[in-house]
C-alpha positions, -999 to +999 in steps of 0.1 A: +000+000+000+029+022+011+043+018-021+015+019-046+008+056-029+047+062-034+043+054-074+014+076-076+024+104-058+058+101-081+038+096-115+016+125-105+046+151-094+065+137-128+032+147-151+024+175-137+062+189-136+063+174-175+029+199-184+046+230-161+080+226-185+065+216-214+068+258-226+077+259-265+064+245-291+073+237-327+055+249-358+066+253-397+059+281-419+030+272-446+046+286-477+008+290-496+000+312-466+029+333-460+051+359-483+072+390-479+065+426-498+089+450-506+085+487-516+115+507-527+122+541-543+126+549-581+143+575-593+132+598-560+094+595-578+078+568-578+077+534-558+082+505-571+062+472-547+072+436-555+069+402-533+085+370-526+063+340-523+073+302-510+087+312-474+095+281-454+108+278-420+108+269-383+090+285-355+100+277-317+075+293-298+076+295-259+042+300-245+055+310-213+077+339-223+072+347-261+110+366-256+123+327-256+111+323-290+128+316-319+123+318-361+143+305-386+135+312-422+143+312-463+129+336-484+129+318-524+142+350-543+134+330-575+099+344-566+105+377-568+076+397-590+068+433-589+044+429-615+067+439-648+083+408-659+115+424-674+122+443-643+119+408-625+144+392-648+165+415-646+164+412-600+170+378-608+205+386-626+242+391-610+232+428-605+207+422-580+197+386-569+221+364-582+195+339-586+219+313-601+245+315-569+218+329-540+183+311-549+174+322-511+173+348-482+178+340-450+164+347-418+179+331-383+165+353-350+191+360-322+168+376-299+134+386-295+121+420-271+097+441-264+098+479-262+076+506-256+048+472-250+054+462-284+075+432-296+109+430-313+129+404-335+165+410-339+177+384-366+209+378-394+199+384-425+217+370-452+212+382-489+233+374-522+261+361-492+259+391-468+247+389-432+236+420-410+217+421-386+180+435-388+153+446-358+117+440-372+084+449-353+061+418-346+029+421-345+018+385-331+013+362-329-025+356-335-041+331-312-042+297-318-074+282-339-081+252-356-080+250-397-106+231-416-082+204-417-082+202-381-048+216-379-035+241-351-024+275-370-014+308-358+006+335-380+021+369-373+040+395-393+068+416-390+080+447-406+112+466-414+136+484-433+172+475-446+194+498-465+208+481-500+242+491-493+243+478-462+244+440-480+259+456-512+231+448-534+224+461-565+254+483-563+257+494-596+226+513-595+233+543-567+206+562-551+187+581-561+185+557-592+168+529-567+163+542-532+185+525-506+159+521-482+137+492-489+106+487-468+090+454-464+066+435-444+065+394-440+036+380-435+035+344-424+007+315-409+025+287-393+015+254-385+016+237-350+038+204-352 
């Protein structure tokens, strides 16, 4: 008797102590759900918007402190399209994208904050080769619900801007032939695993 209330007291402490640390979760980016937008300057007139579909990638999301979190991403920069299909060959050459060497962005958080009450992602970002470090504000993530499929989703985006020369892209065309400041916002629904 002694010992069959030993193995249940132990069994209990151990399940309940497995639920109280079982904080983060893992979910995966849904590429037909998710993509990144882009504006940037023309020629000090006009801007130009484009977008980057088939995002894929790891969330590890902490519900007991969403600062513990983690996101780990590509961005396909074979997608590119700003709606002008020479302009989007052309991003896809040596002089921009270097699609043939670079097929992807990437994205790899080092820390996530919040200021002001808002939330901050601090990441390396890596385009054509060159990482820097970018802050993005988060706006997320969206509670939990249930997809038609029966699937767990939630999403969240994030925006920023980066400067061109900062990674050296597209350095043959200076300001104010292309803006150096390109804004963007990702956009992303993941999927509990």
């Amino acid at each position: 008797m002694k010992n069959r209330l030993l193995l249940a007291l132990t069994l209990s402490v151990a399940l309940f102590g497995a639920r109280a640390y079982a904080q983060s979760s893992t979910w995966t980016i849904d590429p037909a759900h998710s993509s990144v937008n882009f504006e940037i300057l023309h020629m000090g007139v006009s801007h130009v918007h484009g977008a980057f579909g088939n995002v894929k990638g790891t969330v590890t999301l902490n519900e007991k402190d969403i600062t513990k979190s983690t996101v780990s991403a590509t961005i396909d920069t074979t997608t590119v399209s700003t709606g002008d299909a020479q302009r989007d060959t052309h991003l896809k050459t040596d002089a921009f994208f270097n699609i043939a060497k670079y097929p992807a962005m990437a994205f790899q958080a080092t820390s996530l904050r919040r200021t002001g009450g808002k939330l901050q992602l601090i990441g390396d970002l890596t385009i054509d080769g060159v990482t820097k470090s970018v802050t993005l504000d988060l706006d997320g993530p969206a509670p939990p619900q249930k997809n038609m499929q029966g699937k767990t989703i939630s999403g969240f985006s994030a925006s920023g801007t980066i400067k061109r020369s900062d990674f050296g892209f597209g350095a043959k065309f200076p300001p104010p032939l292309i803006g150096d400041e390109v804004k963007f916002t990702i956009d992303v629904e993941i999927d509990k695993q």
